[in-house]
DRENMIDREN-165262 format. One record per atom (N, C-alpha, C): residue in one letter; x, y, z; residue number from 1; chain; atom name. Coordinates in steps of 0.02 Angstrom, whole numbers. Layout:
<bavexs>
- residu/xx/yy/zz/num/chaine/atome
- a/X/Y/Z/NUM/A/CA
...
</bavexs>
This chain:
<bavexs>
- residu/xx/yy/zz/num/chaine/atome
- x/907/-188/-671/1/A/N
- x/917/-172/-602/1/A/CA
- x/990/-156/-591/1/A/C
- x/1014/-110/-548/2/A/N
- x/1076/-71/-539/2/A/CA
- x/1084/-105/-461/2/A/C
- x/1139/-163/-474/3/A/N
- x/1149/-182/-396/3/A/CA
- x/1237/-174/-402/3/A/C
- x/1272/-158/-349/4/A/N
- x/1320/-171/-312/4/A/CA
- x/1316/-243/-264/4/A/C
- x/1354/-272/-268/5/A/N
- x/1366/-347/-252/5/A/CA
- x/1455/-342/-225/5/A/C
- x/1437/-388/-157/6/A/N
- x/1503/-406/-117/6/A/CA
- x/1514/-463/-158/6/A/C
- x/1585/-508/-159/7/A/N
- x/1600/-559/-177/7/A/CA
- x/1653/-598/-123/7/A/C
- x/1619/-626/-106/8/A/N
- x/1686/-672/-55/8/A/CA
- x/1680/-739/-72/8/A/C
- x/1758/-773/-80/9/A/N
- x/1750/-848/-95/9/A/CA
- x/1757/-865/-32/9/A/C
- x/1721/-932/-28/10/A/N
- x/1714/-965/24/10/A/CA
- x/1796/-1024/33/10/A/C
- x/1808/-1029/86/11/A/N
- x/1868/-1069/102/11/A/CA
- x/1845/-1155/81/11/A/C
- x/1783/-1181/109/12/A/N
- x/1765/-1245/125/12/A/CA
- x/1728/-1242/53/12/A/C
- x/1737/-1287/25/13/A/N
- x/1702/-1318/-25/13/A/CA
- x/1702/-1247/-95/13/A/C
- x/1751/-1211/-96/14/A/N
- x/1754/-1162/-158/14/A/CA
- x/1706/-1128/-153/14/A/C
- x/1668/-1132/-129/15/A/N
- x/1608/-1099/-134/15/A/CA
- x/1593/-1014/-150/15/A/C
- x/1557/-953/-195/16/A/N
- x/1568/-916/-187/16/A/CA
- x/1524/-895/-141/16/A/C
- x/1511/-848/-116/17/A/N
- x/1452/-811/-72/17/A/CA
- x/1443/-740/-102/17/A/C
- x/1393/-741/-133/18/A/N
- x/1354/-663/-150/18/A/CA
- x/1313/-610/-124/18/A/C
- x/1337/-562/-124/19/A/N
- x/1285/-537/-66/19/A/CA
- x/1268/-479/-100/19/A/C
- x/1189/-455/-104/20/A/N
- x/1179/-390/-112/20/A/CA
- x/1198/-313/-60/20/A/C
- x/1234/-298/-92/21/A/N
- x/1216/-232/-66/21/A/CA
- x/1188/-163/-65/21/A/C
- x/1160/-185/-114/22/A/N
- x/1099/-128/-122/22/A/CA
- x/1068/-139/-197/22/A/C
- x/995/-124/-203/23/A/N
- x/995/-129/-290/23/A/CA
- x/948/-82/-280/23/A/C
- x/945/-40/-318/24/A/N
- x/897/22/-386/24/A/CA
- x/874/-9/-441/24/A/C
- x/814/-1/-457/25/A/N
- x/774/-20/-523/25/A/CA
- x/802/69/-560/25/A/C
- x/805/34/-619/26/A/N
- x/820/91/-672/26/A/CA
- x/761/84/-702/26/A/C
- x/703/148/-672/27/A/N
- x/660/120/-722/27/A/CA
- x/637/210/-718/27/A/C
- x/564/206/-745/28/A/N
- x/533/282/-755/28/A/CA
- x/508/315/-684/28/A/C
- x/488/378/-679/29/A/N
- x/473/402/-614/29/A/CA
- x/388/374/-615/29/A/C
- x/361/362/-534/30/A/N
- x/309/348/-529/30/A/CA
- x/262/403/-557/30/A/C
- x/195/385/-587/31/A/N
- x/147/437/-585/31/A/CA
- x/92/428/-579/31/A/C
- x/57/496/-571/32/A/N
- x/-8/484/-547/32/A/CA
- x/-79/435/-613/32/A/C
- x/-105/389/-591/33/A/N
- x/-146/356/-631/33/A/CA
- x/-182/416/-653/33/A/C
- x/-209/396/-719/34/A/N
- x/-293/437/-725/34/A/CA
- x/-353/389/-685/34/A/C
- x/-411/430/-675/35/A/N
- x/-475/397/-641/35/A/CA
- x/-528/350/-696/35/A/C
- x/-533/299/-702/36/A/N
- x/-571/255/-724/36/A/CA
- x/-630/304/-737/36/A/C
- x/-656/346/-704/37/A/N
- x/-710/392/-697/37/A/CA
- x/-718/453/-701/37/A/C
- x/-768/487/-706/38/A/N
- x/-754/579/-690/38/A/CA
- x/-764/592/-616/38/A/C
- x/-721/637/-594/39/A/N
- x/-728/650/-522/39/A/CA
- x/-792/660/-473/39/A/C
- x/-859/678/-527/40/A/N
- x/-909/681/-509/40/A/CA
- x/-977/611/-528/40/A/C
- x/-935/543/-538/41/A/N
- x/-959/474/-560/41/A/CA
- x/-1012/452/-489/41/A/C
- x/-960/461/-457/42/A/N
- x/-962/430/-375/42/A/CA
- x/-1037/472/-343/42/A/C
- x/-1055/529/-361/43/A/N
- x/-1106/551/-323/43/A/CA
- x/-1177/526/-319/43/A/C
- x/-1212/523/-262/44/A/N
- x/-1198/564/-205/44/A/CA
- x/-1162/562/-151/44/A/C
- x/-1132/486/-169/45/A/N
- x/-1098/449/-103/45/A/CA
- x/-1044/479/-102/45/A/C
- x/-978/506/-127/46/A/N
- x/-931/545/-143/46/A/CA
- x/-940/585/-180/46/A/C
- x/-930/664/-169/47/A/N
- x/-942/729/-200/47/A/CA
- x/-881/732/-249/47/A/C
- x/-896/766/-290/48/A/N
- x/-830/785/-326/48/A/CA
- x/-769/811/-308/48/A/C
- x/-796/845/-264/49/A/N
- x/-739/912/-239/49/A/CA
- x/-654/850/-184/49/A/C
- x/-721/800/-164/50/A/N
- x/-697/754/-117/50/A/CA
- x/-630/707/-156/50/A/C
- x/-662/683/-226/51/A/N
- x/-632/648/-255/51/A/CA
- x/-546/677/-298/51/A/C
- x/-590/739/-328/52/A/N
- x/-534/796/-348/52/A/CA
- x/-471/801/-304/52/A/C
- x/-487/808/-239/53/A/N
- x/-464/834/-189/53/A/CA
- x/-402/785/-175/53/A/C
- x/-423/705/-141/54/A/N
- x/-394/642/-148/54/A/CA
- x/-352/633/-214/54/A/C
- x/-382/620/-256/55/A/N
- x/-343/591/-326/55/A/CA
- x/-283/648/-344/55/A/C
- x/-307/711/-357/56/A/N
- x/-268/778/-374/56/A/CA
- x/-218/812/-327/56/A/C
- x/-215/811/-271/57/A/N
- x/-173/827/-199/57/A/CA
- x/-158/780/-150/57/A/C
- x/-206/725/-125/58/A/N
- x/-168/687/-85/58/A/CA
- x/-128/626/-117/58/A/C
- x/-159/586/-163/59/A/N
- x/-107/539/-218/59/A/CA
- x/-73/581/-258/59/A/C
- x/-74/611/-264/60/A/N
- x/-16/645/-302/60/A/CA
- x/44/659/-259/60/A/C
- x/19/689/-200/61/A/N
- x/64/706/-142/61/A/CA
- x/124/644/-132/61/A/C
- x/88/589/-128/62/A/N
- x/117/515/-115/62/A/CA
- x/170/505/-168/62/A/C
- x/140/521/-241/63/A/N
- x/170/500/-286/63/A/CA
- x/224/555/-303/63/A/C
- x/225/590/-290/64/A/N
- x/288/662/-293/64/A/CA
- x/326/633/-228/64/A/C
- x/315/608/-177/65/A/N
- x/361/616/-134/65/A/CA
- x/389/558/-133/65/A/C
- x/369/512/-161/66/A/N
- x/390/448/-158/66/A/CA
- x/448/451/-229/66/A/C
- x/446/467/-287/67/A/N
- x/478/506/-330/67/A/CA
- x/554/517/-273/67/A/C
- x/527/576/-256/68/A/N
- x/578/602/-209/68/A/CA
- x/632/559/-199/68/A/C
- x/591/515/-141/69/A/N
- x/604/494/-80/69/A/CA
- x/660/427/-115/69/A/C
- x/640/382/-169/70/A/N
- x/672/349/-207/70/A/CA
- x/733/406/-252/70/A/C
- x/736/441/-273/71/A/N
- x/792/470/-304/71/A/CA
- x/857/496/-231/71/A/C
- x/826/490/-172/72/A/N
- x/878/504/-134/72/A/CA
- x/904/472/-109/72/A/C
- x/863/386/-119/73/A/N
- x/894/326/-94/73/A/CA
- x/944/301/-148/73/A/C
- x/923/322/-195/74/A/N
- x/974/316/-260/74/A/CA
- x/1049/337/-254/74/A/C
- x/1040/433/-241/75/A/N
- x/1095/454/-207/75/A/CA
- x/1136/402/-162/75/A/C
- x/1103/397/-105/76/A/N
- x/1134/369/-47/76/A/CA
- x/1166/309/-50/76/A/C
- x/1125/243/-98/77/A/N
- x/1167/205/-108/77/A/CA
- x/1223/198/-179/77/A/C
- x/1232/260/-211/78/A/N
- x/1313/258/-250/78/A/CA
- x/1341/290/-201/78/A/C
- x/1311/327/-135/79/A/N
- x/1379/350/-82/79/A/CA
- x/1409/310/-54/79/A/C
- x/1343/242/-41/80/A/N
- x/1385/212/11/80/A/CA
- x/1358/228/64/80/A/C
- x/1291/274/75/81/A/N
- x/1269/294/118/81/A/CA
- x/1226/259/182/81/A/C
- x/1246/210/202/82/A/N
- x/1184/174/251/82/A/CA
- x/1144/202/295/82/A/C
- x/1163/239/332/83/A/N
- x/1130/313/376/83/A/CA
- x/1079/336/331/83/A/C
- x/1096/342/270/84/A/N
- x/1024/401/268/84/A/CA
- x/1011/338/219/84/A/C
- x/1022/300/182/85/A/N
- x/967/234/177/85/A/CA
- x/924/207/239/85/A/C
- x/932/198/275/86/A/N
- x/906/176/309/86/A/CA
- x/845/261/368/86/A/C
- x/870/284/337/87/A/N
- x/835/342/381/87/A/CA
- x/789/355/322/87/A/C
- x/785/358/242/88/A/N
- x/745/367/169/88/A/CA
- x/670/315/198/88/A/C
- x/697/242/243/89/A/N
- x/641/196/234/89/A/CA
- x/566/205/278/89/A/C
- x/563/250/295/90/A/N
- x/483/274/332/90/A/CA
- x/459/303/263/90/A/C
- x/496/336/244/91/A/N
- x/482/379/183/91/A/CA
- x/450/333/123/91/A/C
- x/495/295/112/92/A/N
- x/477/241/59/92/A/CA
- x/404/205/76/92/A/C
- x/419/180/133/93/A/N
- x/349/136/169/93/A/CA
- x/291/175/148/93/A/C
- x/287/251/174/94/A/N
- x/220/286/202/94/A/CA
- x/200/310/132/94/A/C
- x/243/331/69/95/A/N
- x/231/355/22/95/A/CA
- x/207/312/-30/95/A/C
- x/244/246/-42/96/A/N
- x/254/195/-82/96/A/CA
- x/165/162/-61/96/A/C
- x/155/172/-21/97/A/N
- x/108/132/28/97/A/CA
- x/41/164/25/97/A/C
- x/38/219/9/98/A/N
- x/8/277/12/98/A/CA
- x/-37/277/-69/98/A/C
- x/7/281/-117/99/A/N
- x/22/268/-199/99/A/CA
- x/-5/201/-221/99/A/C
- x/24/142/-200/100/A/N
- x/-25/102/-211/100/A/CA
- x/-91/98/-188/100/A/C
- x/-87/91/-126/101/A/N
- x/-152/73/-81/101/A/CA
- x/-228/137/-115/101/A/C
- x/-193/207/-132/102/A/N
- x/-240/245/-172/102/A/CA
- x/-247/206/-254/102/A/C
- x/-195/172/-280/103/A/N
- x/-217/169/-360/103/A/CA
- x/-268/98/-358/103/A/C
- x/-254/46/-313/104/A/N
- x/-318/8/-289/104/A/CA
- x/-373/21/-284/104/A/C
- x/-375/76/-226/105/A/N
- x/-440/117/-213/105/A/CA
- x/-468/154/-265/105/A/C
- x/-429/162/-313/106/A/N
- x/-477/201/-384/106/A/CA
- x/-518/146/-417/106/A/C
- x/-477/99/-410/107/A/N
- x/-526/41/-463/107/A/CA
- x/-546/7/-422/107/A/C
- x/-564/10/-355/108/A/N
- x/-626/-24/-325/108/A/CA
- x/-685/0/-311/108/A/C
- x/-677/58/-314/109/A/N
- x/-758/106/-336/109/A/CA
- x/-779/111/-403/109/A/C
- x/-841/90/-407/110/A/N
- x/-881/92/-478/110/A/CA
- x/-955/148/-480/110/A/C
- x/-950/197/-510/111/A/N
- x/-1018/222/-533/111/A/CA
- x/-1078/168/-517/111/A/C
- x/-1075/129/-536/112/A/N
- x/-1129/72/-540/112/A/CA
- x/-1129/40/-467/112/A/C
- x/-1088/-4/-430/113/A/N
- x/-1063/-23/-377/113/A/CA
- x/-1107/-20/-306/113/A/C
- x/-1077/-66/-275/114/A/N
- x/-1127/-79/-205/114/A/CA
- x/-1150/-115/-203/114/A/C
- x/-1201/-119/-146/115/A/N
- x/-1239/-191/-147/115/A/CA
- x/-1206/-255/-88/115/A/C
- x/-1224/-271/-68/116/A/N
- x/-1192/-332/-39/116/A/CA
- x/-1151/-377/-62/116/A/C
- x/-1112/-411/-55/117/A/N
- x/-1045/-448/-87/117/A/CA
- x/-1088/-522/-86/117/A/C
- x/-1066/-559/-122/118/A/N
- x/-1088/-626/-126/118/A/CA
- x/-1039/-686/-135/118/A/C
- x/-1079/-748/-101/119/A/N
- x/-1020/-814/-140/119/A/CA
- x/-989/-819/-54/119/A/C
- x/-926/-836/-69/120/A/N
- x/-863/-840/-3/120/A/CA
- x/-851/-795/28/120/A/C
- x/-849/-739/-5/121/A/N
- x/-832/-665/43/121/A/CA
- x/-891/-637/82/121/A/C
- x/-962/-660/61/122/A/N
- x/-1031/-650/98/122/A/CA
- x/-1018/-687/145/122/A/C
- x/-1007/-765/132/123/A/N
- x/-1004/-820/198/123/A/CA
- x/-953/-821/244/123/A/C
- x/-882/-777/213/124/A/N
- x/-848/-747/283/124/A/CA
- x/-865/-681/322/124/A/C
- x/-897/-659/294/125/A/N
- x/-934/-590/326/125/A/CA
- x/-990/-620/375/125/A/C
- x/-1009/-654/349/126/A/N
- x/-1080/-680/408/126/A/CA
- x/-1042/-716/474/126/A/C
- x/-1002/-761/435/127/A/N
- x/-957/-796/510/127/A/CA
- x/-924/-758/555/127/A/C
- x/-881/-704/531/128/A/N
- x/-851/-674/568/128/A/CA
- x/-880/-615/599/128/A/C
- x/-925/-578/564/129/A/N
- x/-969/-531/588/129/A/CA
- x/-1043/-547/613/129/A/C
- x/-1076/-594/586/130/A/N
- x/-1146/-608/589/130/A/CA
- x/-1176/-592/532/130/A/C
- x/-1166/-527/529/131/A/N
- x/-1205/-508/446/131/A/CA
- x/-1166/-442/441/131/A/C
- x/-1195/-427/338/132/A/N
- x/-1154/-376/326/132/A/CA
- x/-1161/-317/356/132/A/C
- x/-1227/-310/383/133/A/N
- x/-1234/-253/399/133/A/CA
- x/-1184/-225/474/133/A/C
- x/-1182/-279/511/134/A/N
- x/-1125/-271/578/134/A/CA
- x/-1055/-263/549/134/A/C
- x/-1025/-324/486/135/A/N
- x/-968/-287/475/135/A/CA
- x/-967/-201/419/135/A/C
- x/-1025/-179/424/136/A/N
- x/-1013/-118/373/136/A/CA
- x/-993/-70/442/136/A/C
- x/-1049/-75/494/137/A/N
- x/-1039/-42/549/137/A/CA
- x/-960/-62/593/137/A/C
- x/-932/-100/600/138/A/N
- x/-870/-106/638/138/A/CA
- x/-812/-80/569/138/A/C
- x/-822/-108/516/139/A/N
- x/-764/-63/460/139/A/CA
- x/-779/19/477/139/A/C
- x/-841/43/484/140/A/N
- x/-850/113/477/140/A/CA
- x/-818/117/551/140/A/C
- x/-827/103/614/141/A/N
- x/-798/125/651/141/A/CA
- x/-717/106/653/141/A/C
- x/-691/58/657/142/A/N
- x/-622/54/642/142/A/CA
- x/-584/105/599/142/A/C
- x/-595/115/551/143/A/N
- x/-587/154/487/143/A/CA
- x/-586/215/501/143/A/C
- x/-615/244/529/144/A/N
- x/-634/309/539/144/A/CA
- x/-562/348/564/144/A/C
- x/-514/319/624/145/A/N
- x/-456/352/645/145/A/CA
- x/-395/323/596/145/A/C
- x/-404/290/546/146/A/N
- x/-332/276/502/146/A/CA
- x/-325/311/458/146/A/C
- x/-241/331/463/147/A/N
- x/-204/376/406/147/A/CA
- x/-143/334/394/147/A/C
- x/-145/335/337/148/A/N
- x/-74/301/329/148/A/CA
- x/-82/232/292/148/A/C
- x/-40/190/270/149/A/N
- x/-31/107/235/149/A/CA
- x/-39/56/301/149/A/C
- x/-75/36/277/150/A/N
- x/-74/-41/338/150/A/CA
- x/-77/-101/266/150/A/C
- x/-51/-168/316/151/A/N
- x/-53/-211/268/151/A/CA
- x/-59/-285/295/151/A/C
- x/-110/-335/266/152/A/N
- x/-152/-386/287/152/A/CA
- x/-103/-436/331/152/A/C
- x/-122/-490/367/153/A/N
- x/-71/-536/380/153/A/CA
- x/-123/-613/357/153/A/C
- x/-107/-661/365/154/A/N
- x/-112/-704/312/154/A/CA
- x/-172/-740/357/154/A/C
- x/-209/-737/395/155/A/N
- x/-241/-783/452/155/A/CA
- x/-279/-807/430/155/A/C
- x/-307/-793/385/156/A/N
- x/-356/-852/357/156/A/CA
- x/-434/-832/371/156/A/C
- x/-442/-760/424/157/A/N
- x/-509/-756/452/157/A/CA
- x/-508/-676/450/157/A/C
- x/-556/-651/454/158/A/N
- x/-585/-559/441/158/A/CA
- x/-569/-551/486/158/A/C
- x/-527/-486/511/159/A/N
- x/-520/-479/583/159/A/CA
- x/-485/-404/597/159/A/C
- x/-490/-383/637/160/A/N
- x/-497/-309/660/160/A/CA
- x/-401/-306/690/160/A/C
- x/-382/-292/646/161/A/N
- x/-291/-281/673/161/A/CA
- x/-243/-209/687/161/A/C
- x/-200/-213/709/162/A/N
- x/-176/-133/732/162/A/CA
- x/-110/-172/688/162/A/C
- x/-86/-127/651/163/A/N
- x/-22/-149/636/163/A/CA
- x/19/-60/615/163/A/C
- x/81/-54/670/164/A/N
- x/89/11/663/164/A/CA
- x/151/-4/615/164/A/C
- x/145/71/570/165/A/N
- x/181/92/526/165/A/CA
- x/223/159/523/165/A/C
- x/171/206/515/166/A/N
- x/174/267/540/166/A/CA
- x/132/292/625/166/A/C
- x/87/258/630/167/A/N
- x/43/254/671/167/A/CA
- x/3/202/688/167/A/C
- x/-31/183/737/168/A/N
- x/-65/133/739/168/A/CA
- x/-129/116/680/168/A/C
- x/-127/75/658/169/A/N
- x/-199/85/611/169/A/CA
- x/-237/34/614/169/A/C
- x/-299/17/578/170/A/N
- x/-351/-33/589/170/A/CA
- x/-346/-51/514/170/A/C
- x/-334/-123/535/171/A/N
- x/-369/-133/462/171/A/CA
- x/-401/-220/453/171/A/C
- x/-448/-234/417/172/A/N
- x/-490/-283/398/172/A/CA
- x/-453/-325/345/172/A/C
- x/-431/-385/368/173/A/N
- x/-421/-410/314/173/A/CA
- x/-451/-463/298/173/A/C
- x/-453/-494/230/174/A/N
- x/-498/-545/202/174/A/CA
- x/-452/-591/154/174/A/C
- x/-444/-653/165/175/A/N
- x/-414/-709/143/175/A/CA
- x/-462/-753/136/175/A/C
- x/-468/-753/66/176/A/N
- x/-498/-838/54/176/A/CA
- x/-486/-878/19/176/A/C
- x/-484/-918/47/177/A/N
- x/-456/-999/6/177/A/CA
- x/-481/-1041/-38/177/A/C
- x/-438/-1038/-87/178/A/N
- x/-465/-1065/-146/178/A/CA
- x/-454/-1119/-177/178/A/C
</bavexs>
């Protein structure tokens, strides 16, 4: 890791005080995963053209710009640049956010896959929804207007949240305790 570090000694008790001021991972550029599957695994429920489309242009999109978007924060902090660090971080968020949240989504679809969930995650679906079939219907409607990274908060219960990023978005999260 490539950090620049303040150093000030402290008056009372010698003390030093360290402070970051910025760090860069020196590492390789992000890239796009391959698919666990062939683009046409998923059908009929996802078409090929659909999957192609996602994996090949929109994660890729994420992952080129996020590329980017990190090599200019790089720039900015050997300038010294805080202005446009701090102006790089929507960029980072929506792309970075974007990149993961798609390489998840590749390996949570299976050819095989579906079916109702079972165990703890069935018995918080029933509590909080009634049954799966009400929470398939409130995810499908929630879901339907989000673009962009959203990300869980810790509550302990399934629950229907707006947390804006780029935009307002919906998202379901599931915590269970183990």
């Amino acid at each position: 890791m490539l950090c620049r570090l303040a150093v000030a000694a402290g008056r009372r008790n010698n003390t030093v005080l360290i402070t970051s001021l910025g760090c860069v991972a020196s590492r390789k550029k992000h890239t796009l995963p391959d698919l666990p599957y062939d683009y046409g695994a998923l059908q009929p429920h996802i078409s090929a053209e659909i999957m192609q489309l996602h994996h090949s242009q929109h994660h890729a999109a994420y992952v080129n710009n996020l590329n980017i978007a990190e090599e200019k924060y790089k720039e900015a902090l050997a300038k010294g640049d805080v202005m446009a660090q701090v102006s790089l971080q929507p960029a980072l968020k929506f792309n970075g956010g974007g990149h993961i949240n798609h390489s998840i989504f590749w390996t949570n679809l299976s050819p095989k896959g579906g079916g109702e969930p079972k165990g703890e995650l069935l018995e918080a679906i029933k509590r909080d929804f009634d049954s799966f079939a009400s929470f398939k219907e409130k995810l499908t409607a929630v879901s339907v207007g989000v673009q962009g990274s959203g990300y869980l908060d810790k509550s302990g219960a399934l629950e229907k949240m707006y947390i804006p990023i780029k935009q307002f978005l919906s998202v379901i999260s599931i915590h269970i305790k183990m």
